[in-house]
C-alpha positions in Angstrom: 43.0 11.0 -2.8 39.8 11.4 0.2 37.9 8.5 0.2 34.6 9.0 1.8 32.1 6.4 3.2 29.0 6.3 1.2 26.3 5.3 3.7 23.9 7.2 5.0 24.9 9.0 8.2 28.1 8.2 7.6 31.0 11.0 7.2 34.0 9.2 7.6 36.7 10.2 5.2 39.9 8.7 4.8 41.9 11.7 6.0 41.0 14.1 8.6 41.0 17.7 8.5 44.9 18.0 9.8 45.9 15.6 6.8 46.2 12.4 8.9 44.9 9.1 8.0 42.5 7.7 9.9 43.4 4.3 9.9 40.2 2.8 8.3 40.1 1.0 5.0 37.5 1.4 2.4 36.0 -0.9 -0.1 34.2 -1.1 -3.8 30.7 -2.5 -3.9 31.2 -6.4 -5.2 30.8 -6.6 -9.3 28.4 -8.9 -10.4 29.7 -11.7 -12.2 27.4 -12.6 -15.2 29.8 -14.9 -17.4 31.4 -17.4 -14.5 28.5 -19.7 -14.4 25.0 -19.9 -12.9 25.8 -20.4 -9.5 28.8 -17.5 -9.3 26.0 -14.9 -10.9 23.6 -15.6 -8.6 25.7 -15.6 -5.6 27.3 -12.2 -6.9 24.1 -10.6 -7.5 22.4 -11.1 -4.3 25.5 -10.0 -2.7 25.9 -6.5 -4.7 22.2 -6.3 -3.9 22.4 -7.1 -0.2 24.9 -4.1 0.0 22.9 -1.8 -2.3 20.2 -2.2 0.4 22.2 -1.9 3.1 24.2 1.5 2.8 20.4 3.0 2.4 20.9 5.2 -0.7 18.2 6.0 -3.2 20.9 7.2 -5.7 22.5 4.2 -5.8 21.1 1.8 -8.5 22.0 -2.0 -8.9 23.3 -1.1 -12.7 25.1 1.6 -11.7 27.5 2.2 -8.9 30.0 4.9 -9.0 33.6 3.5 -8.3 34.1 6.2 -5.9 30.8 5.1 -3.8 33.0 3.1 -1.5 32.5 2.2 1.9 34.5 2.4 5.1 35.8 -0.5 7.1 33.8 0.3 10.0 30.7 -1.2 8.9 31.6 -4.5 9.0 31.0 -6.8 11.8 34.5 -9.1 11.0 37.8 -7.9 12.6 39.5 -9.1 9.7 37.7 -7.9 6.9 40.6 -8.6 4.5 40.5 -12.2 5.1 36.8 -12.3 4.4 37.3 -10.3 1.0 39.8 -13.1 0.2 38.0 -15.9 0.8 35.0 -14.7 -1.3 36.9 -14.9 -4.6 35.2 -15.9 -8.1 37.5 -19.8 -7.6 36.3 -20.2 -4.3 32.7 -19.8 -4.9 32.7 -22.5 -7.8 34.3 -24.5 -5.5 31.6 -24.2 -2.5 28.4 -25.6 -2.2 25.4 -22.8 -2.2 25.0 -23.5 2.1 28.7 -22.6 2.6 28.2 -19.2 -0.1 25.0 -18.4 1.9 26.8 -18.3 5.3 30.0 -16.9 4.1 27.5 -14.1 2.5 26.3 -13.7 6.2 29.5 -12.5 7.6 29.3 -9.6 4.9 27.0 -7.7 7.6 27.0 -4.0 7.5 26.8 -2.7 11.0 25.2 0.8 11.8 26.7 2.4 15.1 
């Protein structure tokens, strides 16, 4: 299946025309996590929303995001994005005070090149 990057002016797809990955990986907008307490909503929402914002659709509505709306690996200012998507677990953020959430939220940057 063609996975296509959902930000605007971006038209990276996960093949290229030959058939040939390109090598990039592509993620899901983060769920927002209503029923793991307080703290883990709140941090999950502003997330989601931080990214709703930043891939600059109007189609795309905090309520509703397609789960083929994904976006491409190159917008992200880490090296290792994996790592970062595995420390940002549901445990880990009951487990961190709001500070360390904020700035581990912070390394979720979208870059536009």
């Amino acid at each position: 299946m063609v996975r296509t990057c959902c930000v605007v002016g971006c038209n990276v797809r996960s093949y290229d025309r030959h058939g040939n990955k390109v090598g990039l990986s592509f993620y899901a907008f983060p769920t927002w996590k209503q029923h793991e307490g307080a703290h883990v909503s709140d941090v999950t929402k502003r997330r989601r929303l931080a990214w709703i914002a930043a891939v600059r659709r109007a189609d795309i509505k905090f309520c509703y995001v397609s789960r083929y709306q994904l976006v491409c690996s190159r917008h992200f200012h880490s090296d290792d994005v994996e790592e970062i998507f595995k420390l940002l677990s549901v445990s880990l953020f009951m487990l961190l005070s709001e500070e360390m959430c904020e700035l581990m939220m912070v390394l979720i940057i979208f870059t536009y090149y």
